[in-house]
C-alpha positions in Angstrom: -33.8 -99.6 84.9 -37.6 -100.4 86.1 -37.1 -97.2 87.8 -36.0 -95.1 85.2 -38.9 -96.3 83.4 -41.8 -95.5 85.7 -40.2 -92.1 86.4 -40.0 -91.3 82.8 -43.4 -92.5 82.4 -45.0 -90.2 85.2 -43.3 -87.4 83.7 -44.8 -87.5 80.4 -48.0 -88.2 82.0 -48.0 -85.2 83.7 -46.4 -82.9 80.8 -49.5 -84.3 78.8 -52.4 -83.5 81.5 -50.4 -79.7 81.4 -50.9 -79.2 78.1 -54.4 -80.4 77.8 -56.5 -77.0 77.2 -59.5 -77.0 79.5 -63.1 -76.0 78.3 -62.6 -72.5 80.1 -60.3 -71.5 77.9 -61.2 -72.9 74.9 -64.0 -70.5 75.1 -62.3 -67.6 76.2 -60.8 -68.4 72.8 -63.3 -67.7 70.8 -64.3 -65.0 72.9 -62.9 -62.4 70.6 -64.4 -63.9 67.1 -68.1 -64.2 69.2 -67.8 -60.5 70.2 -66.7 -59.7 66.4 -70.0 -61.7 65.6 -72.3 -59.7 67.2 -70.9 -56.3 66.9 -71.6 -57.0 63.1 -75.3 -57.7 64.0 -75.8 -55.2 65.6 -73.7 -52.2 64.3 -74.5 -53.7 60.3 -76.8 -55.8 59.7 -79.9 -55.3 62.0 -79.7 -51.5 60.6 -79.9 -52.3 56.9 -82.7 -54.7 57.3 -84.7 -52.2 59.5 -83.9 -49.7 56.2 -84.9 -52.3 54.2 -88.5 -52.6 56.2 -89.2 -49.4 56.0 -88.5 -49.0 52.0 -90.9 -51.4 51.4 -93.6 -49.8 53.5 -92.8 -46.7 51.7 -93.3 -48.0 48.1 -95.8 -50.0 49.0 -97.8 -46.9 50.8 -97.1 -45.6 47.5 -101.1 -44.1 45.8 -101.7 -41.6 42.7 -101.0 -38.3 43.1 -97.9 -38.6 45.3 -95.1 -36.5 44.5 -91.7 -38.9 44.2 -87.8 -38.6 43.6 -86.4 -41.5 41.9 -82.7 -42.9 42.2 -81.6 -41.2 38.9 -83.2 -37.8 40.8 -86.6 -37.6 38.4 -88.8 -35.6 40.5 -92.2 -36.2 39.8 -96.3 -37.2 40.2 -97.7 -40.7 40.1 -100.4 -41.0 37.8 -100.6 -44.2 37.2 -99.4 -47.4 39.3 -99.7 -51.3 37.9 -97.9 -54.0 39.0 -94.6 -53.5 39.7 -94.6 -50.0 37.7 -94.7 -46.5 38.3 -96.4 -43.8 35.5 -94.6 -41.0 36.8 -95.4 -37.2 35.6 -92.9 -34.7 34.9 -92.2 -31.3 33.5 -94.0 -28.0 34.4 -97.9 -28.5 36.5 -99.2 -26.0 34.9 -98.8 -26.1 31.2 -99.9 -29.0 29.3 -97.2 -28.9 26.4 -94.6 -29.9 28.5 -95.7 -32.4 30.4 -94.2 -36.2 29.8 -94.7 -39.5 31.2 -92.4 -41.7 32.7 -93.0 -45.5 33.2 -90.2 -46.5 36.3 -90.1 -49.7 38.4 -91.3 -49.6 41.7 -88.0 -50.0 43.2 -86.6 -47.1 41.5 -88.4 -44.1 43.7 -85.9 -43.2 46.3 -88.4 -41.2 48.6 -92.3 -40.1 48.6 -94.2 -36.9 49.5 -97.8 -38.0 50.2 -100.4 -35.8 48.6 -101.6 -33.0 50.6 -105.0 -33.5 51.6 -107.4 -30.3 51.2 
């Protein structure tokens, strides 16, 4: 019976150190979810923030007499810029009947034509 026992013992000794995961593949585990990770840095996130940097350069290069396109598609001329808002200008150049002015947020001109310099 004493050895039945210490056979039976060794055995589940070494069924245990078998099924003991080692650090190797633990890590080669993960592998796939670290990859995942950084394919969404680089392919989605590091993009939109480098969008996001140059937006705010944009508006804040932003001076009178630009010409600008808002989100809603306004195209227009800054004439006046406080704070966080945008007098934009719209209508015909030329006449002054049918000109209007339009007081926007900062954050809603989509793109900006810098004023040509004579």
């Amino acid at each position: 019976m004493n050895l039945f026992g210490i056979t039976a013992y060794a055995e589940e000794a070494a069924a245990t150190t078998a099924q003991q995961p080692t650090v190797l593949s633990s890590v080669l585990g993960f592998a796939p979810l670290i990859i995942i990770v950084v394919l969404f840095y680089f392919m989605l996130i590091r993009p939109q923030r480098k969008r996001d940097k140059e937006t705010k350069a944009m508006l804040n290069a932003m001076k009178v007499g630009d010409k600008v396109v808002t989100i809603g598609g306004i195209c227009g001329k800054i004439v006046k810029i406080k704070d966080n808002y945008v007098f934009i200008e719209t209508g015909n150049i030329g006449t002054q009947t049918e000109k209007s002015v339009l007081k926007m947020e900062r954050d809603a001109v989509k793109s900006v034509e810098q004023k040509q310099s004579n």
